[in-house]
VEXMI-709070 format. One line per 8 residues: their letters; for each residue x, y, z negated of C-alpha. Coordinates in nm, 2 decimals, padded with zeros to 4 digits. Layout:
<atoms>
A> X:Y:Z; ... .
</atoms>
This chain:
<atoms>
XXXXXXXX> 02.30:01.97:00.33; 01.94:02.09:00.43; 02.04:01.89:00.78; 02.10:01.58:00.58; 01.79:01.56:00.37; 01.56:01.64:00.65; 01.75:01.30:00.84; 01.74:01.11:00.51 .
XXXXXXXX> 01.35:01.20:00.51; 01.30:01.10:00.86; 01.42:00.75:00.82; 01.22:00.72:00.51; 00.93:00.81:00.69; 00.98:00.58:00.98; 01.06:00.32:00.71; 00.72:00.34:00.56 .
XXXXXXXX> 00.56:00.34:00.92; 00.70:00.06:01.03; 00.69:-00.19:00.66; 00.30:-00.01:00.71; 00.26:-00.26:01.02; 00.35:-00.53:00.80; 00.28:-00.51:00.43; -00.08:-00.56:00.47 .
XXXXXXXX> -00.01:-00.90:00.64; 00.21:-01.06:00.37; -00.05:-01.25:00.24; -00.06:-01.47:00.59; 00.31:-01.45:00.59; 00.35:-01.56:00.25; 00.10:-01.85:00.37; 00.33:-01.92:00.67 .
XXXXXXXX> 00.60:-01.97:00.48; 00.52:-02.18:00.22; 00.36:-02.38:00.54; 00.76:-02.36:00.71; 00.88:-02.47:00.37; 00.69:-02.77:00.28; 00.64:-02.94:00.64; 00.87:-02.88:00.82 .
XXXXXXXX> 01.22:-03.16:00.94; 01.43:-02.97:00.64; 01.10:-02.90:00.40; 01.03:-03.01:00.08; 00.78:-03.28:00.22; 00.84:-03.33:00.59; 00.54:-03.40:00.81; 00.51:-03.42:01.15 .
XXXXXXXX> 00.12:-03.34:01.19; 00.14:-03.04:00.98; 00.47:-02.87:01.12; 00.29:-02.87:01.45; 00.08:-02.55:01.32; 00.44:-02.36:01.23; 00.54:-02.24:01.56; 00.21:-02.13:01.67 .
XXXXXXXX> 00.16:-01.91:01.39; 00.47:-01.82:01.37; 00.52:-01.66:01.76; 00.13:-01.59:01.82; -00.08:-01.53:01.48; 00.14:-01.33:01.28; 00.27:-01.09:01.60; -00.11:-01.02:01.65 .
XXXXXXXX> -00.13:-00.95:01.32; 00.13:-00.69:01.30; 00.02:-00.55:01.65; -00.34:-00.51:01.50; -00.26:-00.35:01.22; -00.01:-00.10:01.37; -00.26:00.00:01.61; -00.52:00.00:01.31 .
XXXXXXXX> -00.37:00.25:01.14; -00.34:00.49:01.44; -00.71:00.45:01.57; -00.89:00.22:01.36; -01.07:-00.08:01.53; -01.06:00.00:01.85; -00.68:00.09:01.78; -00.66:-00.27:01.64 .
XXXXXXXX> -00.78:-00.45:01.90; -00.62:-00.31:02.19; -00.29:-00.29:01.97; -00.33:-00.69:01.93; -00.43:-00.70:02.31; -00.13:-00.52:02.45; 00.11:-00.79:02.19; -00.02:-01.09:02.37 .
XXXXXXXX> 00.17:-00.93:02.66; 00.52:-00.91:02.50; 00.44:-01.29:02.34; 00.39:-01.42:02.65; 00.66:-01.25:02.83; 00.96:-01.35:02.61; 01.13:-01.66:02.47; 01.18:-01.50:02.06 .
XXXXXXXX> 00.92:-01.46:01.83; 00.80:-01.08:01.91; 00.79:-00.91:01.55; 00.96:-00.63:01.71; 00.79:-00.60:02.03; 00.44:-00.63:01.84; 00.54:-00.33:01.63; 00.60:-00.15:01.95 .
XXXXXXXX> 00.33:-00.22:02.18; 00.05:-00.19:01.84; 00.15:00.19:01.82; 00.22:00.26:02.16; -00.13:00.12:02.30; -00.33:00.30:02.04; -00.18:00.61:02.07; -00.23:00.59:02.41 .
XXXXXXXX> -00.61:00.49:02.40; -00.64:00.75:02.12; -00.54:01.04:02.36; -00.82:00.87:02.64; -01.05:00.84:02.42; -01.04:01.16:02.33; -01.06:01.37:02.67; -01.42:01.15:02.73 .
XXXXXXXX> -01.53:01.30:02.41; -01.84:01.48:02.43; -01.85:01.41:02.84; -02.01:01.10:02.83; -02.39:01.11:02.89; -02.61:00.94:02.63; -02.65:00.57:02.66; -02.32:00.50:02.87 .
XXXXXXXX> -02.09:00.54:02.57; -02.06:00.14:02.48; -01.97:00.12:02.89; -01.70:00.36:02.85; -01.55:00.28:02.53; -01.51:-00.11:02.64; -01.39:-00.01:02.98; -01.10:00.22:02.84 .
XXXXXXXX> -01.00:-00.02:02.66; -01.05:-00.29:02.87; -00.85:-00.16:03.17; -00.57:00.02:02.92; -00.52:-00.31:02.76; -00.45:-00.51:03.04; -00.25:-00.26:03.19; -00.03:-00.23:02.85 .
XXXXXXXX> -00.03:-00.62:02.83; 00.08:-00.68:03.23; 00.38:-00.42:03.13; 00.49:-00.64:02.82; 00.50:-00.94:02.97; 00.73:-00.80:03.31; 00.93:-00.52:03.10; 00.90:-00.52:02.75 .
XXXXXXXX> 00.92:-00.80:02.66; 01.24:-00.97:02.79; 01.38:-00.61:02.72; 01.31:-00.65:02.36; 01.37:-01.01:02.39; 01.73:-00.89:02.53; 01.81:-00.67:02.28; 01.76:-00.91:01.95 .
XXXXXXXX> 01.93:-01.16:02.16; 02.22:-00.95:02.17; 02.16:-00.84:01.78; 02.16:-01.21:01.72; 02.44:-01.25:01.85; 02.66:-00.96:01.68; 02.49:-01.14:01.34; 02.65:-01.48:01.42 .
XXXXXXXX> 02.95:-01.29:01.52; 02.98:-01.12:01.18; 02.91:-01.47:01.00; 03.14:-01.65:01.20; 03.40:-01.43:01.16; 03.32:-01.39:00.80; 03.23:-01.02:00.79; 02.85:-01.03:00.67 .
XXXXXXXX> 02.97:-00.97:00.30; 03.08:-00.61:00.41; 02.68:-00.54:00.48; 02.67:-00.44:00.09; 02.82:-00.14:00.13; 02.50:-00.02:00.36; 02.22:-00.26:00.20; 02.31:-00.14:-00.16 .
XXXXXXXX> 02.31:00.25:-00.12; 02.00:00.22:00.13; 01.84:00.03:-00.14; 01.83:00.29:-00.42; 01.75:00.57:-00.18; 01.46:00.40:-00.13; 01.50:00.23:00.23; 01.43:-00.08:00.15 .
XXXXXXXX> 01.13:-00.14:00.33; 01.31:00.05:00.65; 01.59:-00.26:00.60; 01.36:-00.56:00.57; 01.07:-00.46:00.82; 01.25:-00.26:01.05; 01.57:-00.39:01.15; 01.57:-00.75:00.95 .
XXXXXXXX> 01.26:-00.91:00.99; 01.29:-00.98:01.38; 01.65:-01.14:01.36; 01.58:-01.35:01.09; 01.29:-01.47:01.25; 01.44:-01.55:01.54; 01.70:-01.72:01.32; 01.50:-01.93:01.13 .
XXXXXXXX> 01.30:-02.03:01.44; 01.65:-02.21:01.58; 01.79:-02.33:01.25; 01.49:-02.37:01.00; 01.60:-02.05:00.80; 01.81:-01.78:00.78; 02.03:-01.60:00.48; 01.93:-01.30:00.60 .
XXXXXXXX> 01.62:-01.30:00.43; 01.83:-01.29:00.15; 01.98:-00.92:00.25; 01.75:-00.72:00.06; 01.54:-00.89:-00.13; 01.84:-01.13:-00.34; 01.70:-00.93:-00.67; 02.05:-01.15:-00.87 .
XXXXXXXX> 02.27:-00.84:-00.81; 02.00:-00.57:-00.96; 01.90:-00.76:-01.22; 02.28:-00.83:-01.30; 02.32:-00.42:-01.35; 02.01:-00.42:-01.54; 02.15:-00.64:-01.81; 02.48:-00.48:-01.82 .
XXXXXXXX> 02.30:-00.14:-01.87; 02.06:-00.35:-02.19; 02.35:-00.43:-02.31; 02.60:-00.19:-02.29; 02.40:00.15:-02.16; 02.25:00.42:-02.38; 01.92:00.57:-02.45; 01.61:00.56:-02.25 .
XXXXXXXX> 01.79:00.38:-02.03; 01.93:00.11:-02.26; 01.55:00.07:-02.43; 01.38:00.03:-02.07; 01.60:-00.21:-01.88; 01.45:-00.55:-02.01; 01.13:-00.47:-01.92; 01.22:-00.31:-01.55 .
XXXXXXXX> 01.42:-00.68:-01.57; 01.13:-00.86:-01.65; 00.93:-00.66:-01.37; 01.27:-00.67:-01.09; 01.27:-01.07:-01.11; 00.93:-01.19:-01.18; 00.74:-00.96:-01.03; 00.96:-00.82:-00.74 .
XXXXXXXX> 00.88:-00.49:-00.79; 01.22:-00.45:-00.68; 01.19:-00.01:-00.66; 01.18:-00.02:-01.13; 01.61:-00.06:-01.04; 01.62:00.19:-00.81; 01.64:00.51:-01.11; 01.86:00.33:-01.28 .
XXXXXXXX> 02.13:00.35:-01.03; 02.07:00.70:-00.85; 02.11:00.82:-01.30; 02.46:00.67:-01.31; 02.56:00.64:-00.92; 02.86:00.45:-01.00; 02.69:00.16:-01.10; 02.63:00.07:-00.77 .
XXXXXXXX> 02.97:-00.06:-00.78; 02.80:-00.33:-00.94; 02.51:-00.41:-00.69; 02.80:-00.40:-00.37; 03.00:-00.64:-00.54; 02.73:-00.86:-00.62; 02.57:-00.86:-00.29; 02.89:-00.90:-00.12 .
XXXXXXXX> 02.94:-01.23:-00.31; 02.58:-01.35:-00.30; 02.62:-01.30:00.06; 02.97:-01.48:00.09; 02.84:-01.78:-00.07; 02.53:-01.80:00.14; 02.73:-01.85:00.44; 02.98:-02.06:00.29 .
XXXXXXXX> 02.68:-02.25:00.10; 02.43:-02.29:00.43; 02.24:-02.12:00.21; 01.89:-01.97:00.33; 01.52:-01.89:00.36; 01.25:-01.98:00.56; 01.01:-01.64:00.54; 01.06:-01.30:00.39 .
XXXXXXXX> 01.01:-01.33:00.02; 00.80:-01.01:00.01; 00.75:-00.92:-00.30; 01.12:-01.01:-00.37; 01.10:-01.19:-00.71; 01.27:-01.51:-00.80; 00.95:-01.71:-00.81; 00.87:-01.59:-00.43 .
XXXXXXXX> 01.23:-01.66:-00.33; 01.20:-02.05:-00.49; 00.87:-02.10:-00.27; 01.02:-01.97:00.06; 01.34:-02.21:00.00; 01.39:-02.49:00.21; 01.54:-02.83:00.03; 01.86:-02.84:00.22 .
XXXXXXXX> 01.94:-02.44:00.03; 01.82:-02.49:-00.28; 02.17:-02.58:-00.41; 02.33:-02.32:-00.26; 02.05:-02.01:-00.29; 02.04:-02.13:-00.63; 02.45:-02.07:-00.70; 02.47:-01.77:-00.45 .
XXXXXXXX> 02.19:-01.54:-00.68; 02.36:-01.70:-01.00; 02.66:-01.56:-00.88; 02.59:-01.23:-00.74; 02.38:-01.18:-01.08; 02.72:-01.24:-01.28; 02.98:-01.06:-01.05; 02.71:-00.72:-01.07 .
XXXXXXXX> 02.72:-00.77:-01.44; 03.07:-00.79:-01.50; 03.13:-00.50:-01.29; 02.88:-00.28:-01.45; 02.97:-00.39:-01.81; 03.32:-00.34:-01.74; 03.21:00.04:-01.58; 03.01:00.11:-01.92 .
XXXXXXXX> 03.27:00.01:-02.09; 03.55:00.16:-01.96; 03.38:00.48:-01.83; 03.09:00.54:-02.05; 02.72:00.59:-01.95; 02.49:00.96:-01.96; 02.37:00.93:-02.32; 01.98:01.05:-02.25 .
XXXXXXXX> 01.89:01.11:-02.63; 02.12:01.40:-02.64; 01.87:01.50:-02.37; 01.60:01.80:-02.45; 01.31:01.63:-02.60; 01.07:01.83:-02.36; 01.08:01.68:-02.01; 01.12:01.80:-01.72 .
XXXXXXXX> 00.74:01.88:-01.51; 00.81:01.81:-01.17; 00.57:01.89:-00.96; 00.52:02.05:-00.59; 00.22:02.13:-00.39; -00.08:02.39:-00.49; -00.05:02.59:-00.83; -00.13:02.42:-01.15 .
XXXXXXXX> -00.46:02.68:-01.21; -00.59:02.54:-00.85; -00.75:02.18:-01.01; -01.07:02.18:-01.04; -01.19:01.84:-01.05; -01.00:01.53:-01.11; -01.23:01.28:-00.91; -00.93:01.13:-00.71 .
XXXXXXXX> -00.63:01.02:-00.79; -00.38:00.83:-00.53; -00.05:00.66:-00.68; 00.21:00.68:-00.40; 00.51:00.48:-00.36; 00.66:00.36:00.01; 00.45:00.02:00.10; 00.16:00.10:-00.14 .
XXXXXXXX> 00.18:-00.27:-00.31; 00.47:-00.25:-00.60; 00.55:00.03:-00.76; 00.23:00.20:-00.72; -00.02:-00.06:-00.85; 00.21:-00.09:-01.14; 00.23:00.28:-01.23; -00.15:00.32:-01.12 .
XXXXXXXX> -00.21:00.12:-01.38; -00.04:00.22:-01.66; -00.16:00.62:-01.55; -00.51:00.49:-01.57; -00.48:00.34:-01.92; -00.29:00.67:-02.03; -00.56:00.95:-01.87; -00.82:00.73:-02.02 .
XXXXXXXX> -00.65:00.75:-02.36; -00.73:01.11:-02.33; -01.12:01.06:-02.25; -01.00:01.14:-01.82; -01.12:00.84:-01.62; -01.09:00.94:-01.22; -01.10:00.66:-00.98; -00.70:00.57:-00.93 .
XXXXXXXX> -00.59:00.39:-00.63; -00.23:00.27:-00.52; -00.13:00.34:-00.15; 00.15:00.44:00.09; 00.31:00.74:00.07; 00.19:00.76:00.49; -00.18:00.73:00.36; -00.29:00.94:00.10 .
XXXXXXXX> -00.64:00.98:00.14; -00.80:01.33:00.24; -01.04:01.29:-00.02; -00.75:01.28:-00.32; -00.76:01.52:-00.55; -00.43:01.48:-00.70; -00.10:01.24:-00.60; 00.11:01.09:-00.78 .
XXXXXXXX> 00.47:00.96:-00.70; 00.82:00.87:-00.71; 01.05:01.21:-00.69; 01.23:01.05:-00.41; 00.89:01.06:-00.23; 00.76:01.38:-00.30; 00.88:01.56:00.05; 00.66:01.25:00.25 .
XXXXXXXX> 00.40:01.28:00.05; 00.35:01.66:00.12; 00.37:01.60:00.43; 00.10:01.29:00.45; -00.12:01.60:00.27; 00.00:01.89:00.44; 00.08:02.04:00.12; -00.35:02.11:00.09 .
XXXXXXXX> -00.28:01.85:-00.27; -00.13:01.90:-00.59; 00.17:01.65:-00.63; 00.30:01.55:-00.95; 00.65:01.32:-00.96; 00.83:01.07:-01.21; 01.17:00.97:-01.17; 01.18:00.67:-01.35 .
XXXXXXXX> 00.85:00.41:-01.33; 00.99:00.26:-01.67; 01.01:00.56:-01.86; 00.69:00.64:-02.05; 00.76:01.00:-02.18; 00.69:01.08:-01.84; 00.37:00.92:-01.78; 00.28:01.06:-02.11 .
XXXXXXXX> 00.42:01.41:-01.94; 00.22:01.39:-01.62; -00.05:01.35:-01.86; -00.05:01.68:-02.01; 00.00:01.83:-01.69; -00.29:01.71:-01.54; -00.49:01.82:-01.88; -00.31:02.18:-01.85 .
XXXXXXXX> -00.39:02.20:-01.43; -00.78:02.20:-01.52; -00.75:02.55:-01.72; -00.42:02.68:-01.78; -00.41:02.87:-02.09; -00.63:02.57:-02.23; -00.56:02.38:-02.55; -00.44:01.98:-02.57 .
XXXXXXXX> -00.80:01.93:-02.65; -01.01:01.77:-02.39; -01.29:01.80:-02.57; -01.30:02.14:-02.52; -01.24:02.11:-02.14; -01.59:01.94:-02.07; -01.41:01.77:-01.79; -01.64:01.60:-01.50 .
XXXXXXXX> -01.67:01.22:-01.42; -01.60:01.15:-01.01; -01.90:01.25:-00.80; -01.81:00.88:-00.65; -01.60:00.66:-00.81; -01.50:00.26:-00.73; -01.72:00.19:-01.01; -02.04:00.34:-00.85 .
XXXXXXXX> -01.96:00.14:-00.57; -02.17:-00.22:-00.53; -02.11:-00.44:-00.20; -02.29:-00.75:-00.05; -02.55:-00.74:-00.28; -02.94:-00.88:-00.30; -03.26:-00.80:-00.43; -03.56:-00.94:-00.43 .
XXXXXXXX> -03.79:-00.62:-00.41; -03.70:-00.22:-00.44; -03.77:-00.22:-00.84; -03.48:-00.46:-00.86; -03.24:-00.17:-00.67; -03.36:00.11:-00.84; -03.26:-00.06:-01.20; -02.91:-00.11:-01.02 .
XXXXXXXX> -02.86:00.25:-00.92; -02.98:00.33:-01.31; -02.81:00.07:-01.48; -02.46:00.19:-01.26; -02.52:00.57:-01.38; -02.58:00.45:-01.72; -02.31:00.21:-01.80; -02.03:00.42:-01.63 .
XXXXXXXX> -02.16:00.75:-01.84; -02.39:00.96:-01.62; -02.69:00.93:-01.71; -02.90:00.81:-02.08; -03.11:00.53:-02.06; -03.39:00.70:-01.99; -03.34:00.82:-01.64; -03.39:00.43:-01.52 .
XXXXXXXX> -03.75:00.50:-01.65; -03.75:00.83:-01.41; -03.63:00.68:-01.10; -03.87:00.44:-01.11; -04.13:00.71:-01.16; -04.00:00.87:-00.87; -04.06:00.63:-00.62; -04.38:00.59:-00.76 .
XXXXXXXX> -04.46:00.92:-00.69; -04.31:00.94:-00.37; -04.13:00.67:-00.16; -03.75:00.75:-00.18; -03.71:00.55:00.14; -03.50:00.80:00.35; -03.49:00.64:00.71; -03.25:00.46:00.97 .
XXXXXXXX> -03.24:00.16:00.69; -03.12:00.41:00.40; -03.30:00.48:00.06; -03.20:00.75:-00.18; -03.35:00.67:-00.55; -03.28:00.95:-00.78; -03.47:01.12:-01.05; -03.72:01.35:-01.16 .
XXXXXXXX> -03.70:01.77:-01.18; -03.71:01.72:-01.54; -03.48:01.45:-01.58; -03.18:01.70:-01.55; -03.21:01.65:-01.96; -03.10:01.31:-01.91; -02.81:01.39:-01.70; -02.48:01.39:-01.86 .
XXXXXXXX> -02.25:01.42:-01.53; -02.35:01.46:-01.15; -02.27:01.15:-00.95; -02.42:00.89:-00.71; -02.36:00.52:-00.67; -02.34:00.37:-00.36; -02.50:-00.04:-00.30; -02.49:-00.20:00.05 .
XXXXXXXX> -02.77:-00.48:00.11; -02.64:-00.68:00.45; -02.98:-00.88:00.42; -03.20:-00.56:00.31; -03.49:-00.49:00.10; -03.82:-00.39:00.14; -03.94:-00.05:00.07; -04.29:-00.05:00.15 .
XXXXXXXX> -04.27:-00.19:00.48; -03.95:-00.07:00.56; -03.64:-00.25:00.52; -03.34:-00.03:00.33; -02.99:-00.19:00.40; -02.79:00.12:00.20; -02.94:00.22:-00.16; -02.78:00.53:-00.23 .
XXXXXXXX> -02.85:00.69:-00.57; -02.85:01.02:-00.72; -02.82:01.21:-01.07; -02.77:01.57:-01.02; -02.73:01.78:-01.31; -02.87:02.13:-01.33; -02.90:02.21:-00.92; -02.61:02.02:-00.79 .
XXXXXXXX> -02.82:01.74:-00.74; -02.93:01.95:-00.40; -02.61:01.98:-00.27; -02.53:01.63:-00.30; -02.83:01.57:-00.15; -02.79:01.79:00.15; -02.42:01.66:00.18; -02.57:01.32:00.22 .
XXXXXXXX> -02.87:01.39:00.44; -02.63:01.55:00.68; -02.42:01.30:00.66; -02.67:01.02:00.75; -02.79:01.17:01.01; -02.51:01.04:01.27; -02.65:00.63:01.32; -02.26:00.61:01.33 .
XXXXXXXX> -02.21:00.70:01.03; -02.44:00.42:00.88; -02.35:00.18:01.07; -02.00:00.21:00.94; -02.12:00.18:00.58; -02.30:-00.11:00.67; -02.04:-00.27:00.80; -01.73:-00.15:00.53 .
XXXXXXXX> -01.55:-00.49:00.37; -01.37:-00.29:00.07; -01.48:00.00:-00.22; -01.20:00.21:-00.06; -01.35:00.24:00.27; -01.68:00.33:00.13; -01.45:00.63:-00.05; -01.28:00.75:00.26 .
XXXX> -01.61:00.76:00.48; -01.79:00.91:00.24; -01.51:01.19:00.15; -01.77:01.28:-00.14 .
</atoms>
């Protein structure tokens, strides 16, 4: 059993790698295909000039994409560029569009140029580190790129050629409709993302590249069968599960958020009796129907499926979901009928804490908090969400972000996620963070339940009364955080680092008045184009919560004579203020280090170079 798990958790993980290449790309994809859709012979509005731009993205800018960000995510920009580098190679060098080989080479390059880079670390004399760094990566990338294009990829481009071919063998001969018996089961255990990034993606790319689109876009994300068990279960289910299936409905089909289904089934396992006969049928008729898509509908909702359908499948996309929606229904109604469904309200009224990690009396701040769920975009912004509005309901308002279950940040002070999830995400924390699980993202009792256990993991024999708890704000939260911004003089910063530890509850108004007085006094102009505003000794009066805020100035401003491009503010209450400070200080003093807030796009960045 133990040998099973551990497999079931390896695939998962690999899953979330690879759809971790990808899912920060779906923006251009969804782009692309809505370009595929409109213009091109079998679009919605044909044109000749405009389809010209479909191939090339299609076989060169969205490969480079997905080699860039796989390498991205191993060893940040220089990981990028050499990962996009090395996929020119595998372009070039085969006759398919290279999703596959561009989630091979983007790893393998910078992995490799990780492990050179660092044996020169710390052997490279001063000044020749720029020379080195481009040189590696300069003579690794060419080498990586020259083996693409004579090796690996015609021996990628071989092996979907071959997986093409076992596709059209399995249409031809009538057999795709048997693929609900994997897709279905690998859907609800939370493989999804394995399914469409891993193994789909490249064939039905290469598909829609010879015929204009493919129906196997259609394998995973046709939401018709799941939403067809959802109504079955509205209608005819009981409990919890009967009051929450509309809305995960609502949220399955207009939203995508396809993972809301998954609990439903893995409650009741037989009811995916419902999903494999509705998928078997939606992907009977597609075939029989020329049905089809241009691009990966990514999320999978209804709307996203409409937009990536060309106007020779409408008809039969449109009768292929219709039907799959109705066979899963009648399945799953006749199954609740016949057999009955868990009856949840007979169900202790206390839930269930699930939780794994460090013990509960180990919390001590609550600055952090990272929403888990496999790609980092559905389910997780969803339930982030409605765990912020909750915690705040209880005065707790920690910075909440939504991410992969791969990349939970080091700075996290607690996780969040699906039960299914919990084994990847201690092992994306190395079991150093508290993790707390729900098992249904629908089900509200147990948000409301991670709720009071975060409240209880600050001081265990505490009371429900927060109050009493005196529980901090973040040190550095997404609200403290202020990019591209301008001023005209210093006075006009200082009042931003005030008026952000003011609004967001640090600070009373009067410590504006101090930090000005401070400068006054003394210039808070640190050095290397960084200034550091903060108060006065006897403005720790004023101070409700330690924190700083964080505002980067790309064009500068002057402080006396010298030009400040990072304002970084303090408000330190009692002495922490000097540990913050010292933190900081030592910090700054790697150029590096600055230069990389300088030059951070998003808040989140900010949050994970900082680590404060």
């Amino acid at each position: 059993m133990n040998n099973n798990t551990n497999a079931l958790e390896k695939i998962k993980k690999f899953g979330g790698f690879m759809s971790g290449m990808v899912m920060p790309n779906l923006g251009a994809f969804v782009g692309w295909g809505l370009l595929a859709a409109l213009f091109i012979p079998n679009g919605w509005f044909p044109n000749e000039q405009l389809n010209e731009m479909v191939g090339p993205m299609l076989n060169y800018l969205l490969p480079i994409l997905i080699g860039y960000t796989a390498g991205y995510n191993i060893h940040g920009q220089r990981g990028g560029v050499i990962g996009a580098f090395a996929t020119m190679g595998v372009i070039v060098g085969s006759e398919v569009t290279m999703f596959s080989g561009a989630m091979l080479m983007g790893p393998i390059s910078a992995w490799l140029l990780k492990k050179i880079d660092k044996q020169f670390e710390g052997k490279v004399k001063p000044g020749f580190e720029m020379f080195v760094d481009n040189f590696t990566l300069g003579i690794l990338g060419l080498v990586l790129a020259i083996a693409g294009y004579f090796v690996i990829g015609p021996v990628v481009n071989a092996i979907i050629v071959v997986l093409s071919a076992g596709v059209n063998f399995m249409i031809n001969k009538g057999l795709i409709p048997l693929l609900s018996i994997f897709v279905a089961p690998a859907q609800v255990l939370f493989l999804n993302n394995a399914i469409n990034h891993g193994i789909v993606a490249p064939l039905a790319y290469a598909q829609a590249q010879q015929l204009g689109k493919s129906m196997l876009f259609l394998l995973d994300s046709n939401c018709g069968p799941s939403l067809g068990v959802l109504l079955a279960i509205s209608l005819f289910g009981k409990g919890k599960a009967k009051k929450t299936a509309p809305m995960a409905m609502f949220i399955a089909g207009i939203a995508g958020i396809g993972e809301v289904y998954f609990p439903f089934v893995l409650a009741n396992p037989i009811m995916i009796l419902g999903t494999m006969a509705g998928q078997a049928v939606s992907y009977f008729l597609l075939v029989v129907l020329n049905g089809g898509l241009v691009a990966m509908p990514s999320p999978g909702s209804l709307i996203n499926i409409a937009l990536m359908t060309p106007k020779d499948a409408a008809l039969g996309n449109f009768i292929a979901i219709l039907a799959g929606f109705a066979v899963a229904f009648i399945v799953d109604a006749f199954i609740l009928k016949l057999v009955g469904a868990p009856n949840e309200d007979n169900i202790d009224d206390e839930v269930i804490e699930h939780g794994i990690g460090l013990e509960n009396d180990q919390l001590s701040q609550l600055n952090h908090v990272i929403f888990a769920c496999d790609a980092g975009m559905g389910s997780s912004a969803m339930g982030s969400s409605i765990l912020k509005k909750k915690l705040s309901a209880v005065g707790l308002t920690p910075d909440i972000q939504h991410v992969s279950v791969t990349e939970i940040p080091e700075y996290a002070d607690l996780v969040v996620t699906n039960e299914n999830l919990a084994v990847r995400a201690k092992d994306s924390t190395n079991g150093k963070i508290p993790i707390l699980t729900l098992e249904n993202f629908m089900d509200q009792t147990e948000y409301d339940n991670i709720v009071r256990q975060i409240q209880d993991m600050f001081h265990k024999n505490a009371t429900n009364s927060v109050s009493d708890r005196q529980l901090q704000l973040p040190i550095l939260a997404e609200n403290n955080i202020v990019l591209n911004a301008s001023f005209k003089n210093k006075m006009q910063a200082i009042e931003q680092c005030a008026d952000i530890f003011i609004e967001n509850g640090y600070t009373d108004i009067s410590y504006k008045k101090d930090m000005i007085q401070r400068d006054k006094d003394a210039s808070v102009y640190l050095g290397n184009g960084v200034a550091l505003p903060h108060g006065l000794a006897s403005s720790k009066q004023t101070i409700k919560h330690s924190g700083i805020c964080f505002i980067q100035v790309p064009e500068g401003v002057d402080f006396d004579g010298k030009t400040a491009y990072l304002i970084i503010g303090v408000a330190g209450k009692n002495d922490e203020h000097v540990e913050i400070l010292g933190k900081i200080a030592e910090f700054l003093m790697e150029r590096e280090n600055i230069d990389k807030l300088k030059n951070a796009k998003t808040k989140q960045e900010i949050l994970s170079i900082l680590k404060i």
